[in-house]
C-alpha positions in Angstrom: -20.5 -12.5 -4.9 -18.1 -10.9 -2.3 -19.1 -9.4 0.4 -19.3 -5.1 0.9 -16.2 -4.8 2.2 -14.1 -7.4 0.2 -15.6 -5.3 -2.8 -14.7 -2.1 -1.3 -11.0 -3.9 -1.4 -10.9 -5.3 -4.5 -11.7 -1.3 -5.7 -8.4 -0.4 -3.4 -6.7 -2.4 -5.0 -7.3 -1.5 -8.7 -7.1 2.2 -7.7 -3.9 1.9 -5.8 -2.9 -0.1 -8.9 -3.4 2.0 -11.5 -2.1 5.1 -9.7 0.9 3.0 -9.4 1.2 2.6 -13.0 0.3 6.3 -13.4 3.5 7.8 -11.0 5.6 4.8 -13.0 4.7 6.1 -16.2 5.5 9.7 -15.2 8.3 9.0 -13.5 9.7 7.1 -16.5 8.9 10.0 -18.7 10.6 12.3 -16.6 12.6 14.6 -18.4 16.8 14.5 -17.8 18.6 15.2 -16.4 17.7 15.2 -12.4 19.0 17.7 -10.2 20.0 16.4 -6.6 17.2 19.2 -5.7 14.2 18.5 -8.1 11.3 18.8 -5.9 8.9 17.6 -8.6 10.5 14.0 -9.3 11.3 13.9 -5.6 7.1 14.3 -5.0 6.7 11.6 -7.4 9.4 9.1 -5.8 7.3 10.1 -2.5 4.2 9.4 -3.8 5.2 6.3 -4.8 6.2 5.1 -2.4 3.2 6.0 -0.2 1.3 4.7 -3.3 3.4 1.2 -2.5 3.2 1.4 1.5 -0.7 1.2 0.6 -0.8 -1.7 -1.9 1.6 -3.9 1.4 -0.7 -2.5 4.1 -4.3 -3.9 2.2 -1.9 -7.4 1.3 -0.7 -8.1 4.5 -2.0 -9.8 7.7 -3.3 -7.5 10.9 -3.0 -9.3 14.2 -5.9 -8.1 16.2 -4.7 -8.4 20.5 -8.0 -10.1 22.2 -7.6 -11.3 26.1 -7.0 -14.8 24.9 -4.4 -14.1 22.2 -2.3 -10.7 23.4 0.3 -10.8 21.2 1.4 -13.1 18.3 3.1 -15.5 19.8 0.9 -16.0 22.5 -1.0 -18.5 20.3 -5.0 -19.4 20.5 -6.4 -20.6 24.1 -8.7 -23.3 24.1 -10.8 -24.5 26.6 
């Protein structure tokens, strides 16, 4: 059983997921053609986006600065 949080994630996931597949489907269905100036599609493309800035945000890897370790490269201190 996962923890709180990694459930709470796992639900993030799946939502950000299937609104994904939601804009993709909309998007697709779109009707042509596209003016340079349709604000409608260009809200979708934007919330797609954001939609996809989300999904690589909860994926990737947060360095956390401590006093030991203040940046990346600054490697773990042992003592």
């Amino acid at each position: 059983m996962l923890d709180p949080i990694e459930d709470c994630l796992v639900v993030a996931r799946s939502e950000l997921a299937e609104a994904k597949r939601m804009l993709d489907v909309e998007i697709s269905t779109y009707p042509t053609p596209i003016a340079g100036c349709d604000v409608q599609f260009n809200h979708l493309l934007a919330n797609r986006q954001k939609v996809a800035a989300a999904m690589a945000a909860l994926g990737s890897n947060v360095f956390v600065p401590t006093p030991r370790s203040p940046s990346p490269q600054a490697g773990v201190e042992s003592r």
